[in-house]
FIFIKOL-135929 format. One line per 2 residues: their letters; for each residue x, y, z negated of C-alpha. Coordinates in steps of 0.05 Angstrom, whole numbers, plus 5000, padded with zeros to 4 digits. Each point is the difference from the previous one (the first is absolute). Example, Ala and Ser with C-alpha at 12.3 -4.5 7.8 and 13.67 -1.06 7.14 Angstrom:
as = 5246:4910:4844 ~ 5027:5069:5013 .
This chain:
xx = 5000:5000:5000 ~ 5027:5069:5018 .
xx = 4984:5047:4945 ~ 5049:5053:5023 .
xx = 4989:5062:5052 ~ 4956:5062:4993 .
xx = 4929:4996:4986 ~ 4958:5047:5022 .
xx = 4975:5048:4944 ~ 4928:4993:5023 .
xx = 4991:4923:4997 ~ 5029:5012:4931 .
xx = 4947:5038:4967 ~ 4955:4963:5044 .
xx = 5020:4941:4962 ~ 4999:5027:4931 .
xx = 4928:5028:5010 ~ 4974:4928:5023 .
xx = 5033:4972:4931 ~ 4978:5062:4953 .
xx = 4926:4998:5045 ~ 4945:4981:4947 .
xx = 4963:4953:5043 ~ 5012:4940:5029 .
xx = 5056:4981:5042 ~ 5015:4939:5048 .
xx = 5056:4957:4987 ~ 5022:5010:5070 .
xx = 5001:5086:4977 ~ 5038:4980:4937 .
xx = 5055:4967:5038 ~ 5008:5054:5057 .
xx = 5009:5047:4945 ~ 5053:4962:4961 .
xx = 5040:4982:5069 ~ 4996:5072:4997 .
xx = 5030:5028:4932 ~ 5041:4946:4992 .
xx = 5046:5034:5045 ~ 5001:5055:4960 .
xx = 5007:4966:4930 ~ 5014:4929:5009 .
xx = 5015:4987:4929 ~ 4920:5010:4987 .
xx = 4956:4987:5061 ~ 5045:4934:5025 .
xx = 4975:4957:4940 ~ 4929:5027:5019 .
xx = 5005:4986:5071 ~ 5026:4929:4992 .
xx = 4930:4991:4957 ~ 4950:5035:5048 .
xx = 5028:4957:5051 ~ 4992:4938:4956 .
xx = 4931:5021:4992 ~ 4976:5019:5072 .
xx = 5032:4940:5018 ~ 4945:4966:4964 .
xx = 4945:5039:5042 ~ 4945:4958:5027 .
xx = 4936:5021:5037 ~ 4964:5059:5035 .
xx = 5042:5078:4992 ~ 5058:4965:4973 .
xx = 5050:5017:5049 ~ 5023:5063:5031 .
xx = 4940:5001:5051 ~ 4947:4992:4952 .
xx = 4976:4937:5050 ~ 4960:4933:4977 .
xx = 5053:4946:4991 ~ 5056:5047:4991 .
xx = 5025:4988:4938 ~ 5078:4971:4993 .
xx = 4984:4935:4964 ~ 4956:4978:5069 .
xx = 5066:5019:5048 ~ 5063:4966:4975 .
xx = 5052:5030:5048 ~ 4968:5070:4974 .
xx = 5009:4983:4921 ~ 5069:4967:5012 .
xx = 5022:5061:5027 ~ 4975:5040:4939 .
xx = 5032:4953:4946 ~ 5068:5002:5042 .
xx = 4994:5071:4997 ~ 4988:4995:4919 .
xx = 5072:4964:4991 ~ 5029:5056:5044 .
xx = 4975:5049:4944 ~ 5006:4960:4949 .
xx = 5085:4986:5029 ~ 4997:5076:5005 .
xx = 4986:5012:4930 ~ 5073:5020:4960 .
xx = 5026:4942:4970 ~ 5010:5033:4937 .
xx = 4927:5010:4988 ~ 4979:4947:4940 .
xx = 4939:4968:5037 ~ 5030:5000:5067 .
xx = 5024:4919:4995 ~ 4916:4988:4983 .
xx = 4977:5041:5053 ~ 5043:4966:5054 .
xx = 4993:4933:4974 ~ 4923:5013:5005 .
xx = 5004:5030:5062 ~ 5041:4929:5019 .
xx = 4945:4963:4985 ~ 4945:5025:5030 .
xx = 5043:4998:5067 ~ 5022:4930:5002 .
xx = 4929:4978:4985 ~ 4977:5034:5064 .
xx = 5066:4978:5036 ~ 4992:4922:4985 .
xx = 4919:5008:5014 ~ 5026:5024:5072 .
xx = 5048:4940:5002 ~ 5065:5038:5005 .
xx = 5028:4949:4941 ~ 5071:5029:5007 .
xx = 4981:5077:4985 ~ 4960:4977:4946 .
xx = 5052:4956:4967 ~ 5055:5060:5013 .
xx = 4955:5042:4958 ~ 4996:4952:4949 .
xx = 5067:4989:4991 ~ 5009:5072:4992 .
xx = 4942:4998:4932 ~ 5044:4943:4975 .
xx = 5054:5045:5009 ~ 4970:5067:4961 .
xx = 4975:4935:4943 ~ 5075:4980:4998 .
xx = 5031:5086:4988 ~ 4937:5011:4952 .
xx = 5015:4930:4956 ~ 5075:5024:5014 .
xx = 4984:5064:4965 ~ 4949:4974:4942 .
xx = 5057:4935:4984 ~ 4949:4951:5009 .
xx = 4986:4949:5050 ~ 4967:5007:5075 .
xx = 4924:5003:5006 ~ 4978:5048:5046 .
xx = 4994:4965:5075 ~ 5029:4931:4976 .
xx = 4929:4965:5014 ~ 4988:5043:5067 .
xx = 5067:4987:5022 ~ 4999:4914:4977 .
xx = 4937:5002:5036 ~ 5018:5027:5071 .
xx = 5067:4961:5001 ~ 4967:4934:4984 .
xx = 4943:5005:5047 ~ 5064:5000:5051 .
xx = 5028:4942:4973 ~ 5060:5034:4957 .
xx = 4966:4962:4934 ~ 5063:4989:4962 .
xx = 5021:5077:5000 ~ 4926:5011:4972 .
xx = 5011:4941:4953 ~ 5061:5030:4973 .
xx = 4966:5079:4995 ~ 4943:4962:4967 .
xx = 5038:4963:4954 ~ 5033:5059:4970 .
xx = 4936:5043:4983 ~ 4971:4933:4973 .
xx = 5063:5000:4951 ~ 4981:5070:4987 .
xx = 4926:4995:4992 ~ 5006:4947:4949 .
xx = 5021:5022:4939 ~ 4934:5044:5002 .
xx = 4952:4932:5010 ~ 4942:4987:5037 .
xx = 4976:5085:5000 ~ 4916:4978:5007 .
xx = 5032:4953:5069 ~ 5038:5042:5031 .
xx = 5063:4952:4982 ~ 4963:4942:5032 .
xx = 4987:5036:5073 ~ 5076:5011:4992 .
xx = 5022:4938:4984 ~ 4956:4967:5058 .
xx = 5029:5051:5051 ~ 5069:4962:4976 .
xx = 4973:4931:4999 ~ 4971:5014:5073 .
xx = 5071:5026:5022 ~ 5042:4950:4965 .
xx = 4957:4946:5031 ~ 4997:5019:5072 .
xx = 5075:5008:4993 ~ 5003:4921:4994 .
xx = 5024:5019:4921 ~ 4962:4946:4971 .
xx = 5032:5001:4924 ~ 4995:5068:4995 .
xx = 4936:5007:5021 ~ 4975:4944:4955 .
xx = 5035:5026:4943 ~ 4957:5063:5011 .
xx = 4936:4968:5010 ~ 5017:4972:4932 .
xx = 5005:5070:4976 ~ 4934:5012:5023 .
xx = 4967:4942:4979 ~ 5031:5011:4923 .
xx = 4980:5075:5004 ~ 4926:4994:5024 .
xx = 4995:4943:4939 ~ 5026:5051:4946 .
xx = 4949:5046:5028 ~ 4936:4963:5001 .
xx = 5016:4954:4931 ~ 5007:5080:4981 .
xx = 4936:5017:5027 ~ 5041:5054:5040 .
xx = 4985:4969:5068 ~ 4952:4947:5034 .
xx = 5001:4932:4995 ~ 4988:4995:5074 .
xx = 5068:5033:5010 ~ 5027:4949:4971 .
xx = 4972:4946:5030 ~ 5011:5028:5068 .
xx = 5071:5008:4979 ~ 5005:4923:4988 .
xx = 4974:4980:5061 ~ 5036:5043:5040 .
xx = 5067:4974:4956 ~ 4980:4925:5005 .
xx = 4994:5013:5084 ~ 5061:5041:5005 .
xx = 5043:4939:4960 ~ 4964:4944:5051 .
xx = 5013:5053:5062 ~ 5076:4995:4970 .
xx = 4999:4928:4999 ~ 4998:4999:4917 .
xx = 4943:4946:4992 ~ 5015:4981:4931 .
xx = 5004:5076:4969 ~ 4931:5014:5046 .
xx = 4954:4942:4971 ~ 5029:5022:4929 .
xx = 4963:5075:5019 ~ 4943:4978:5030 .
xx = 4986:4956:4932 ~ 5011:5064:4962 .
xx = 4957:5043:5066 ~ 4940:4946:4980 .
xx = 5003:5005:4917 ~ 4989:5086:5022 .
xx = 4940:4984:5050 ~ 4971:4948:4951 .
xx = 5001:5059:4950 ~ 4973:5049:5049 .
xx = 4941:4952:5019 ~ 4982:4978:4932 .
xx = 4999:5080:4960 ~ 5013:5036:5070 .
xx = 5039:5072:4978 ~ 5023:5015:4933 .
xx = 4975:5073:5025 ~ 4973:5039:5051 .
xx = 5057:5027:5047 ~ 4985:5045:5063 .
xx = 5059:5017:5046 ~ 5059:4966:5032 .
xx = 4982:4916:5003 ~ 4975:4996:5067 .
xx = 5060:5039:5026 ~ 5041:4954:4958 .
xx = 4972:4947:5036 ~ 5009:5020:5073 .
xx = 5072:5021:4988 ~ 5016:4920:4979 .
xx = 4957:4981:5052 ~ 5032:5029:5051 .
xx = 5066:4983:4971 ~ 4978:4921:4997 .
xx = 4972:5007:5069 ~ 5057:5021:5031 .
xx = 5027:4931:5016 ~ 4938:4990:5044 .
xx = 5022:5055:5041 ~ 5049:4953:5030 .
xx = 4978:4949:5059 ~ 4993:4935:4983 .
xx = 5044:4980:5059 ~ 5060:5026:5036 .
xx = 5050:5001:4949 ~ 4968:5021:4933 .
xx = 5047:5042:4958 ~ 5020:4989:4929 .
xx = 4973:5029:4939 ~ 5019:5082:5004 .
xx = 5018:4994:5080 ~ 4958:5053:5046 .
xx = 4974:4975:5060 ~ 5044:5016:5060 .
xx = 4949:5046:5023 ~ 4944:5051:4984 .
xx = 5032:5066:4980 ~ 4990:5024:4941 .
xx = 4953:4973:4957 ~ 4972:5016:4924 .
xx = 5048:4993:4936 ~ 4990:4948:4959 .
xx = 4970:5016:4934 ~ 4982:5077:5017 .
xx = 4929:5010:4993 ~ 4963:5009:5065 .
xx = 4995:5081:4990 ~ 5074:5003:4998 .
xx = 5023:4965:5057 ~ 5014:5054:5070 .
xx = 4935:5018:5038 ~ 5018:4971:5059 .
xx = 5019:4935:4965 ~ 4942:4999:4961 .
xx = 4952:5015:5062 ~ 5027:4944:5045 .
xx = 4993:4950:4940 ~ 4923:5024:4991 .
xx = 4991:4998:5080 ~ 5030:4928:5012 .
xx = 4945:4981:4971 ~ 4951:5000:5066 .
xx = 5058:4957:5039 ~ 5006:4949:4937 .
xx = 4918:4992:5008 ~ 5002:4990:5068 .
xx = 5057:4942:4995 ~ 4975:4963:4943 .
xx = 4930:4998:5032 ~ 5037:4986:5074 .
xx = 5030:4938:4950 ~ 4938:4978:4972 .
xx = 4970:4992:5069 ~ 5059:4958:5022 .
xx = 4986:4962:4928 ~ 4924:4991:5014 .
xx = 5020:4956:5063 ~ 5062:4964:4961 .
xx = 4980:4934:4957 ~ 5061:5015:4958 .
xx = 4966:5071:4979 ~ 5033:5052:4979 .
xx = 5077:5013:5002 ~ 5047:5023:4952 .
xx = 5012:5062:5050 ~ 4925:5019:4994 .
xx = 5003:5001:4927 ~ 5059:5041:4995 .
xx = 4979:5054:5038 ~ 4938:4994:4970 .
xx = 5033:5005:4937 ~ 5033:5067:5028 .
xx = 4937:5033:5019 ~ 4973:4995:4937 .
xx = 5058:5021:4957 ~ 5001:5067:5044 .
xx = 4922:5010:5001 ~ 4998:4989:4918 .
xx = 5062:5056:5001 ~ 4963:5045:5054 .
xx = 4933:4990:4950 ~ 5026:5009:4936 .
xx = 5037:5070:5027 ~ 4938:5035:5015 .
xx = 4938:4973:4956 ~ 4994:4968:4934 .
xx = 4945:4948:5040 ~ 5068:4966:5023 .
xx = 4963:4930:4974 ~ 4940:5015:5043 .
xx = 5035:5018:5064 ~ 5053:4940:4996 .
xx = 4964:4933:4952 ~ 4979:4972:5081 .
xx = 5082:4987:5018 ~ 5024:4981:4932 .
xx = 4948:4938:5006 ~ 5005:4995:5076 .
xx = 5083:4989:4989 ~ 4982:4938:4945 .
xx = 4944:4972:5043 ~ 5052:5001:5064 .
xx = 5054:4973:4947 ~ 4960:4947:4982 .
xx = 4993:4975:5072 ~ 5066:5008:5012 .
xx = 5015:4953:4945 ~ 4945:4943:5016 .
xx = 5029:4998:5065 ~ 5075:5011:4988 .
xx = 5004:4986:4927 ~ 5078:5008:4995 .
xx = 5006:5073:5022 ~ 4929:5017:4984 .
xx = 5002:4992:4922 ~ 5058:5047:4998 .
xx = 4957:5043:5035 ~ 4933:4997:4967 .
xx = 5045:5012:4934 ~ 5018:5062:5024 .
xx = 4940:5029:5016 ~ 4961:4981:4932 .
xx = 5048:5034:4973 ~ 4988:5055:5038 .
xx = 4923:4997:4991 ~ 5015:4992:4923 .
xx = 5041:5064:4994 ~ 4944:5038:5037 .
xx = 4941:4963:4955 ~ 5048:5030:4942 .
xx = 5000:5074:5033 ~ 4924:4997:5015 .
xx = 4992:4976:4919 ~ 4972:4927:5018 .
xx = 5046:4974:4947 ~ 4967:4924:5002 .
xx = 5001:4989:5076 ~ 5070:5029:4996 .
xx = 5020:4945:4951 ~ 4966:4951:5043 .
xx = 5044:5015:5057 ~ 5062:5003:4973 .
xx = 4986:4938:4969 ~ 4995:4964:5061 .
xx = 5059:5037:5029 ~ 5045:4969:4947 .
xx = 4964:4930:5004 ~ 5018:5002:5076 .
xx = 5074:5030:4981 ~ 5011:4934:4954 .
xx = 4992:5035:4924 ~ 4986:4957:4949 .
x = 4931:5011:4974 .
């Protein structure tokens, strides 16, 4: 941003009367006069101008943009409201670095950017800007003698949607160590500490990311035998442990969880809820289901990776153990819009199965599998009637499981395991705490537990 030259004296007290006018003024006159004076006294009108532009960014609807024209407003033209947050970091780089809330202002101004920058799919931008909040984070913790905070989670998120998990696990790792001398701070520890498990995982870290889990497991325990935090949390927190230690190849370890995961559900279907709890559960839940569904993202053919390998292709695609609001636009819109193209192939499937004695294959149920794991996430984002809009594919995956497994018993009884589990966890999150118990109950049965 230029903020240097004459101005002429006229647009000055132009601009002053449109601030000092009693009546009221468009966000689109506020900004024109702050472009204005802060050429003439940056130290007070750039802060303002950064923020009017934050805020007409945000217009929507009829007379919100310069022409007063229906469907004008910034939020409705992306190219136009890009332009106007690029133009806020300008001001907000302009701004003397010797003013006290300058590093705020930028690293706000940062942030509303790369959101628009990654929603437009320029990834690389985006990330740049990020990298320059983690860098403002580092100079401020620098300056205060404390640890990093400030664009650590932005940053681990945009590098391991590209694959780079292992530099996020590491960032991750060390604000963990930070965070937890101060405990669980009403969850905020736990969102953390799956961001790490998510990272550590994908980066094929398997005893790291177990020993985390653990964490987690211990630390939602303490809080509900505390009556700090739901029971459900912890339940989910044992499934998703028990499927994590089986996806890792640690049988033994996962059947000795899942015995503890039933003793919790027995508990919650026999007294339900010490308490009443509104809030976070059903979040909690999608995060570990998307984290335990992440192995059925891979073909069941062609080479399956390991544990923690990315498939060779795709781009980017959503962190591990971020919640769904958290992950880049564009990342996050492609995940919600695959979900048309997964319909369409597990019904082409189904078809093929109708015809096919053997019924349906172990490729039908994983995709089906797929589809629902990203419809419950998509559901659960926008409405609390997530249950409502998502109970058909949770029983559609164990009635196509259970085919699979008449006809193909070997591979189909891993399969149908899976996705009771799956429908349990949800019959947890929708508070159906004695069809939950019956599921998992027949999940372990078909994994070998005693009992």
């Amino acid at each position: 941003m230029d903020i240097t030259g004459t101005v002429d004296q006229d647009d000055i007290t132009r601009a002053r009367t449109i601030l000092l006018a009693s009546g009221r003024r468009t966000p689109y006159e506020e900004v024109d006069a702050y472009r204005v004076l802060a050429r003439v006294g940056p130290a007070a009108y750039l802060p303002r101008l950064v923020r009017a532009l934050h805020d007409l960014s945000y217009e929507r609807g009829h007379g919100s943009g310069r022409c007063g024209c229906p469907g004008s407003g910034y939020r409705e033209r992306p190219a136009a409201r890009l332009a106007l947050l690029e133009e806020a970091v300008a001001a907000a780089r302009a701004v003397d670095p010797a003013e006290p809330g300058r590093a705020q202002l930028l690293y706000q101004a940062l942030d509303f950017c790369q959101r628009d920058l990654y929603a437009m799919g320029r990834r690389a931008e985006g990330l740049a800007l990020r990298a320059e909040m983690l860098a403002i984070g580092r100079a401020q913790a620098a300056a205060d003698g404390g640890p990093v905070s400030q664009g650590v989670r932005e940053w681990a998120v945009g590098i391991s949607e590209e694959g780079r998990c292992a530099e996020a696990a590491e960032l991750l790792g060390e604000l963990v160590a930070a965070r937890l001398p101060d405990g669980p701070g009403e969850g905020t520890l736990a969102w953390l500490l799956l961001e790490w498990i998510g990272a550590l995982h994908d980066a094929g870290r398997a005893d790291e990311a177990l020993a985390a889990f653990e964490g987690l497991v211990t630390m939602e325990a303490g809080e509900a035998a505390a009556d700090r935090g739901p029971v459900v949390c912890h339940a989910h927190a044992l499934i998703g442990y028990a499927r994590m230690l089986d996806t890792w190849g640690r049988g033994e370890p996962a059947a000795a969880v899942r015995k503890e995961a039933r003793a919790v559900l027995t508990e919650l279907a026999t007294t339900g809820e010490r308490r009443s709890w509104s809030g976070y559960q059903a979040s909690f839940w999608v995060v570990l289901l998307s984290l335990s569904g992440a192995d059925s993202e891979r073909p069941a053919s062609g080479g399956r990776p390991a544990p923690g390998e990315r498939p060779a292709s795709g781009g980017p695609r959503p962190a591990l153990g971020v919640q769904p609001q958290n992950w880049s636009p564009d990342v996050r819109q492609r995940y919600f819009d695959s979900r048309t193209a997964l319909r369409e192939e597990v019904d082409a499937l189904a078809a093929r199965a109708a015809e096919d004695p053997d019924g349906p294959c172990a490729e039908q149920v994983r995709l089906h599998r797929v589809l629902t794991v990203r419809s419950a996430v998509h559901a659960e984002s926008l409405t609390h009637l997530f249950a409502e809009r998502t109970r058909h594919l949770f029983d559609e995956g164990v009635d196509l499981a259970r085919g699979l497994a008449r006809h193909r018993s070997a591979e189909g009884a891993r399969a149908l395991a899976d996705v009771l589990m799956d429908r349990s966890a949800f019959r947890l999150a929708a508070g159906e705490f004695g069809p939950a118990l019956d599921d998992f109950r027949e999940a372990s049965g078909l994994l070998g537990d005693a009992g």
